[in-house]
N, C-alpha and C positions, 0 to 999 in steps of 0.2 A: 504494500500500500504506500501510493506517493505521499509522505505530509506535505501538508500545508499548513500553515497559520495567519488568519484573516487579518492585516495588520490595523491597527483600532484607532487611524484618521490618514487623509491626505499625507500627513508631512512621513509618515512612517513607510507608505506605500512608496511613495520616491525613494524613501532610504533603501527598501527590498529591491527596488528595480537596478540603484545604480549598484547594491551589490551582486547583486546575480550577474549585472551586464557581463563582469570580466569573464564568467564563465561560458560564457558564449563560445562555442566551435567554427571559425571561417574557414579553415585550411583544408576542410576536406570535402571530398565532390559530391559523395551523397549516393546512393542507387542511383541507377541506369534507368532514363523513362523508360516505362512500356513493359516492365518486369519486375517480378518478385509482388507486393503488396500494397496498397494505398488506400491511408484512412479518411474519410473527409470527417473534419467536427465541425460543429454550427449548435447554437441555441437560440430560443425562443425565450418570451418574456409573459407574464401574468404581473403586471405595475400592481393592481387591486388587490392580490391576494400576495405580494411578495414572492412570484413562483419563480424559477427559474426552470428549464427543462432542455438540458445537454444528449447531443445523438452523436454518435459515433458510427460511422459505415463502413468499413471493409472491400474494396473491391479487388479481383485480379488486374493489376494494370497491364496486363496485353488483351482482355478480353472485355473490361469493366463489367464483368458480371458481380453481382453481388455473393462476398465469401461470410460474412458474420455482422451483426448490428448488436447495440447496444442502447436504453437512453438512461438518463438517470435526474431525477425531481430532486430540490431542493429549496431553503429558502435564500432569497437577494439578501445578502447581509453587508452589500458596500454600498455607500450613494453613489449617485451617477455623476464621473466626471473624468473629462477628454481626456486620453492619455493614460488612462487609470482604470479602464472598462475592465483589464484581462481581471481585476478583483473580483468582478462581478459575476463572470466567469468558469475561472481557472476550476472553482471545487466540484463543478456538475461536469468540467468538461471533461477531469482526472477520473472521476467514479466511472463515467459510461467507458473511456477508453480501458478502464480496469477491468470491466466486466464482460466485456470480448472475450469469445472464446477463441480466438484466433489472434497469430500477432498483429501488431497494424501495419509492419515497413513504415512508408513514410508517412507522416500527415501532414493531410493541408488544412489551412486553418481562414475560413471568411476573414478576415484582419492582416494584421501588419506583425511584419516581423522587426527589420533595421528600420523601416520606413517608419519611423516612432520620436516626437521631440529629444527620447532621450534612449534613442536605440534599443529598445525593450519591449518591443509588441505582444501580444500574444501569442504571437507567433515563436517568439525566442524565449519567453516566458516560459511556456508548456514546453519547451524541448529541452532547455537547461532542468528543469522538473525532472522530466522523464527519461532524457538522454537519447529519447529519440530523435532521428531528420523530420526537419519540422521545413513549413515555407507557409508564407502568410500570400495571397490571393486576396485583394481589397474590389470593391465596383467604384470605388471614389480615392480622389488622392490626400484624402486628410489634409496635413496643412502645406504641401509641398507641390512644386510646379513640376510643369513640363510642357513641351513641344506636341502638337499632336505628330504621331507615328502615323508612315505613308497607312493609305487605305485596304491593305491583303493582309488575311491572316500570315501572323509572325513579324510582321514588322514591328517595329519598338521604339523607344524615344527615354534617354535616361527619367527619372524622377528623381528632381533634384531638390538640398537643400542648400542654396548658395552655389556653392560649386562642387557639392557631395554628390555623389549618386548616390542614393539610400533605396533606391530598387528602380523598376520600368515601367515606363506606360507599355501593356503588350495588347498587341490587335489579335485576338483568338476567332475571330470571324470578318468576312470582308466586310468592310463599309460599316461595321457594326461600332459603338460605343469601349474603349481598349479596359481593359483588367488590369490591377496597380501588383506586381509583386514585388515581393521583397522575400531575403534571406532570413531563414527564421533561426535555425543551428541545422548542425554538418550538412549545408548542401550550399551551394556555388549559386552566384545569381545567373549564369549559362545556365545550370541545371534547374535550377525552378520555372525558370522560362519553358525551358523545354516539357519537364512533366504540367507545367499546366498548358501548353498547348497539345500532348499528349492527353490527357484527360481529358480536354475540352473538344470532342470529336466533331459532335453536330451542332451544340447550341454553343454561348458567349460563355457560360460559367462551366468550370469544369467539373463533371459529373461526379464526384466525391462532393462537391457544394452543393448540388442538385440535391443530389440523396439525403445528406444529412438534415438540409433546408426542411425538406419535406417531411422527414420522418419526425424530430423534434417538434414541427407544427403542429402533426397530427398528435403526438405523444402529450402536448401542451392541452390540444381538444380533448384530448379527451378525461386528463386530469381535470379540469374544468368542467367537464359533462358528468362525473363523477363526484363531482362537488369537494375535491381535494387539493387538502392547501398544504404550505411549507412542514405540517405537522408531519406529512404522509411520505415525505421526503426522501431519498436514498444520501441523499448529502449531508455530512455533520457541519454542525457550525462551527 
């Protein structure tokens, strides 16, 4: 079991992020797209009842068939504030990947990895945790520019901070609106580029985001149609 401990305000949640920063992994490449495992996680929210509800999807990445799922309910025990979400996060998103009966290989994570005011997304968060290759995959560029990238799938455009790259604008479909990644641990910004236009075959998000999107949504309806709140939770506080 991953710990975690909820840090008890803002100023303390900085202190966590900038010390975990150093343990971040750059130097190494990460699995080969299109082989071995890939997990997507994503969660959903209940504001009313404090719910939170983490999915974890499994797929083969040469065939993206689905190999194992997971979700897991909890209660929001951090406020909402930019730069600070993976708090909100981190403890549903740790139980469902724990509850997999399968390994995950890589995950990708809705969010940001380096692409973070202070290099620490969720994306590098959950992988310094876990030790697994992590890559965050954003639909928006948080606070950071860029160029648009030509109009064909694969083309790309840094995401800059100043004159940092902190990940790429990627075009995962022609003419379509581009996908923000960033490096999350052990995998290369070549390599997350590539698995997420590996994963993303037919549509704009790549189908680890699809699956987990969907499946937490539902997993969220239906603790809600069930009339179950943060009591009923898989996550400790």
């Amino acid at each position: 079991m991953t710990t975690f401990r909820m840090p008890a305000d803002e100023a303390e949640a900085r202190a966590v992020q900038d010390a975990l920063r150093a343990r971040v992994v750059l130097d190494e490449p990460g699995p080969p797209p299109g082989t071995g495992r890939v997990t997507g996680v994503d969660v959903a929210y209940d504001d009313e009842r404090d719910l939170v509800v983490a999915a974890a999807v499994v797929l083969d990445a040469a065939t993206l068939e689905v190999v194992a799922e997971s979700t897991a309910e909890g209660r929001v025990t951090f406020p909402y504030v930019p730069g600070l979400l993976a708090f909100r996060e981190i403890p549903a998103v740790l139980s469902a990947l724990e509850s997999l009966s399968a390994d995950p290989g890589l995950v990708v994570c809705d969010g940001y990895g380096l692409a973070h005011p202070r290099r620490f997304g969720l994306a590098s968060h959950l992988g310094v945790l876990t030790g697994l290759p992590v890559i965050g995959v954003a639909k928006n560029p948080f606070t950071f520019t860029y160029e648009q990238p030509g109009p064909r799938r694969g083309d790309f455009t840094p995401l800059l901070d100043g004159d940092e790259e902190v990940g790429r604008a990627l075009r995962t479909r022609d003419a379509t609106k581009p996908l923000f990644v960033s490096v999350g641990h052990r995998v290369t910004l070549d390599n997350a580029c590539a698995h997420t236009l590996a994963l993303a075959r037919d549509f704009r998000q790549p189908e680890t985001t699809r699956r987990a999107d969907a499946l937490c949504r539902s997993a969220l309806r239906e603790a809600i149609a069930d009339g179950r709140g943060p009591a009923h939770g898989s996550v400790a506080d």
